[in-house]
N, C-alpha and C positions, 0 to 999 in steps of 0.2 A: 593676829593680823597687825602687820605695822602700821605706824598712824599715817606713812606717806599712802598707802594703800585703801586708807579709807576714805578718803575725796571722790574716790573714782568709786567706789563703790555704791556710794552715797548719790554719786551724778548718775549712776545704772539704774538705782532704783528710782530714781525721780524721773528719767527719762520712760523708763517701765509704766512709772504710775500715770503719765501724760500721755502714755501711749493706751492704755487701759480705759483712761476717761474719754479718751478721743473714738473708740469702738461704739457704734451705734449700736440703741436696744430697742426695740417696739416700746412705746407707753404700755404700763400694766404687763408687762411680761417680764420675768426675769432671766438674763445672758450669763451662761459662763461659757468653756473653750468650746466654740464649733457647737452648741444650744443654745437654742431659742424657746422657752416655754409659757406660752400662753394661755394655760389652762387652766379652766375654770374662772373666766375675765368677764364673762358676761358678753362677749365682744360681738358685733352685728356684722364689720366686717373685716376682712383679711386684712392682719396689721404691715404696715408701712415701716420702714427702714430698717428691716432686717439685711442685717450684717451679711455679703452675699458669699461669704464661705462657711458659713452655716452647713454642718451635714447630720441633725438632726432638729425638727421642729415640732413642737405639739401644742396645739392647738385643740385639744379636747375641751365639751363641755362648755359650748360655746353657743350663740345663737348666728354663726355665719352660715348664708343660707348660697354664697357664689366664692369657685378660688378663679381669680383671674390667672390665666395661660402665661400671659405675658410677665409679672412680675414673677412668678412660679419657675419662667423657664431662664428668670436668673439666676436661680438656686442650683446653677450647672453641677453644684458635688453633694447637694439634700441626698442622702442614702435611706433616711427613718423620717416619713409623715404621718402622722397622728392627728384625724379628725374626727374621731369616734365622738357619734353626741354632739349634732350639729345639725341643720336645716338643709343638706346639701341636695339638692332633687336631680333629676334627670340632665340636667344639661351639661354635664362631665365629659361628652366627648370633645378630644384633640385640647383636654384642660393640660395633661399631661408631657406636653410634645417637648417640650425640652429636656428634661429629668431620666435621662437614659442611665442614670448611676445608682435611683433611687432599688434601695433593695425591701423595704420595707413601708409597705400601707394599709393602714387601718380607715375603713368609711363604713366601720358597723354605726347604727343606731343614729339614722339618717333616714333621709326618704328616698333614693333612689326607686327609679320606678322601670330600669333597664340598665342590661349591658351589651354594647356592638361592639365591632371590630374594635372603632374609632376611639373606645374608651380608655384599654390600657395598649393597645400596639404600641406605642413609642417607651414605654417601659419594657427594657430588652434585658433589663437585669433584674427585673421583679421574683425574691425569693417566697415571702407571706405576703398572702393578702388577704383581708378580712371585710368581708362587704356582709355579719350577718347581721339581724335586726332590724331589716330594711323593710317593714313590713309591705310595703310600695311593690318592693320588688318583684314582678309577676313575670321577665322576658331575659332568657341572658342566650345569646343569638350562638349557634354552636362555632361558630367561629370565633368568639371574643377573643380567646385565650390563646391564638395563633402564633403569636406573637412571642408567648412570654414564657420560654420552653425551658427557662431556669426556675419556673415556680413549682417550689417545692410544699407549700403548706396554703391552702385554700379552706377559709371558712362562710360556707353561702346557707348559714342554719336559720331556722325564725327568719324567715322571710316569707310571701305571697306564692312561691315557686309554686307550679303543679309539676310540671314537667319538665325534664334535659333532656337533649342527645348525647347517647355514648361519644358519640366523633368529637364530641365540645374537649374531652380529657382523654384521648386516644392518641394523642398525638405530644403529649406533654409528659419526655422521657426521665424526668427528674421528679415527679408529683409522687409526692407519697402520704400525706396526710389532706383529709377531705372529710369537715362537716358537714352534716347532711339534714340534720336532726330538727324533729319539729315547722317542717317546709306543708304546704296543702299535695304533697303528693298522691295524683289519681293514677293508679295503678292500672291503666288497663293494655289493650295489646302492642300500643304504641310504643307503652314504656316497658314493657320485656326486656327490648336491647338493651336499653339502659342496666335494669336489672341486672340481666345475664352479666355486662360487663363488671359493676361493684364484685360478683360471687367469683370472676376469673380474674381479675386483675390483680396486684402486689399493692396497691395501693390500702393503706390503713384507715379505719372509721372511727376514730376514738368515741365518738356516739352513736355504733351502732344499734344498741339498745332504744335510741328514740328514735330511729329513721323506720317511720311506719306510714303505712298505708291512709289517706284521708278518704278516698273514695276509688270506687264504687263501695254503700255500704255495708257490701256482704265481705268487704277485705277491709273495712276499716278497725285500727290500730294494730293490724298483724306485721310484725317488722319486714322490711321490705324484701330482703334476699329470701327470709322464708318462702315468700308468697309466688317466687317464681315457678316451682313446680305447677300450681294451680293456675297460675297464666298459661303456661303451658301447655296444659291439658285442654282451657277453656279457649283457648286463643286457637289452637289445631283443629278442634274438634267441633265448637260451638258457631252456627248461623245465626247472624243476624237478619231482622225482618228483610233488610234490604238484599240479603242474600238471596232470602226464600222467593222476591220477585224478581229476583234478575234470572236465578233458575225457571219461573214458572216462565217467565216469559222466551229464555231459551225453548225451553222443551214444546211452548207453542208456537215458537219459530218450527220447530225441527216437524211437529205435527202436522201443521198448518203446510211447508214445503213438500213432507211428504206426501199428505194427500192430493196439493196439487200436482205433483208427479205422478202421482198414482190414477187420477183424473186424465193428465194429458196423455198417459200412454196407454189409459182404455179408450181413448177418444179415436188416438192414432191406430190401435187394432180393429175399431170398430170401423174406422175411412177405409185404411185398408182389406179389410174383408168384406167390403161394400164394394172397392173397387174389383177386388180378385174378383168377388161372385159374378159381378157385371162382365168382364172381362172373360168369363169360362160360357158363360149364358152365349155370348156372342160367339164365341168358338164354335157353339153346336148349335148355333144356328146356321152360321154359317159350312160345316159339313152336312147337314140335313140339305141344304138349298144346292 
């Protein structure tokens, strides 16, 4: 390089370096291009002057227990968030509303304690999402996921779940990978359809070896799709007590009407052959007179 050329190159890299120290970083997190990584800080809550074309953040391993909406839905191009391993509870819905870009989110090992609609709808480009660990989590509303018809990889394992609705992932044409494993699943006639749909669907179980039965405990630890035949059978075939009285009580409906039918029209043959005989009596009485 000639030495006229090296002033200007000298002013490029100084202007570079002034322009590098002038990019904000959260305290306790370390920045490079478009990251933010704040994991494992200790940190109580959601860090302050992140740089707002940030498109990935992580935040694991923390003790942040709220993400506020508002400074979040600065984050208009975050693609990849990372909160695994943090305090985050229930109150998630509409935290999301601005991050229509984000394609990646992690909130295993958390307490969530639900999911509605309101939680990920505005996430319209959501590819993974990983909510396991949440042992809290006992409700996820079959609607939740209506929204988010480009999710392709869902992990909801080690969680409080007993139950889903098939409709909740019936409707989400891109799913193909779904953890399951390890959830309080009670197997009984409710969740057949569920069933049924894991043993028809294209969608893949990488842990289908753990996805077993919790209760009732005559199917518990039997892996799940196995156990559909014996729902089956026992769900077609088997009454419950509430059955046996809703029958006894039909059939002494149907009893109880018939014999008062059967009452009212010996009543009525008896009026009437009371009136005919009266009626014949007086005939020949009156041809005798």
């Amino acid at each position: 390089m000639s030495s006229s050329g090296r002033p200007w190159s000298l002013s490029l890299m100084f202007l570079l370096g002034m322009a590098s120290e002038g990019i904000s970083c959260p305290s306790r997190c370390s920045c490079q291009y478009l990251e933010v990584n704040c994991s494992g800080q200790q940190l109580q809550e959601f860090p302050v002057d992140i740089p707002l074309d940030t498109r990935q953040l992580i935040l694991a391993a923390n003790n942040i227990s709220y993400l506020p909406a508002v400074e979040l839905s600065f984050l208009a191009d975050l693609v990849y968030l990372d909160c695994r391993k943090n305090l985050l509870g229930d109150d998630l819905d509409f935290t999301f509303i601005g991050m229509a870009k984000l394609v990646y989110l992690d909130l295993s090992f958390n307490n969530l304690t639900q999911v509605t609609f309101s939680t990920f709808s505005h996430l319209l480009s959501l590819v993974v999402l990983k909510i396991s660990d949440n042992p809290n989590l006992v409700a996820i509303e079959k609607d939740a996921f209506a929204n988010n018809t480009w999710l392709r990889h869902l992990d909801v394992s080690r969680t409080g779940l007993t139950f889903l609705d098939a409709s909740t992932f019936q409707d989400l044409p891109n799913l193909r990978l779904l953890e399951l494993s390890d959830n309080l699943w009670h197997c009984n006639c409710s969740f057949l359809d569920f069933i049924t749909w894991m043993m028809e669907s294209n969608v893949h179980f990488p842990d289908a070896d753990n996805i077993t039965c919790y209760t009732p405990a005559g199917l518990h630890a039997l892996r799940m799709p196995a156990v559909e035949a014996q729902l089956h059978f026992s769900c077609l075939t088997q009454l419950y007590r509430q059955d046996y009285v809703f029958l006894c009580l039909v059939g002494f409906c149907i009893f109880f009407a018939g014999t008062m039918a059967a009452w009212l029209a010996g009543v009525c043959a008896v009026i009437y052959e009371v009136h005919a005989s009266k009626g014949e009596k007086e005939e020949e009485e009156e041809d005798t007179a």
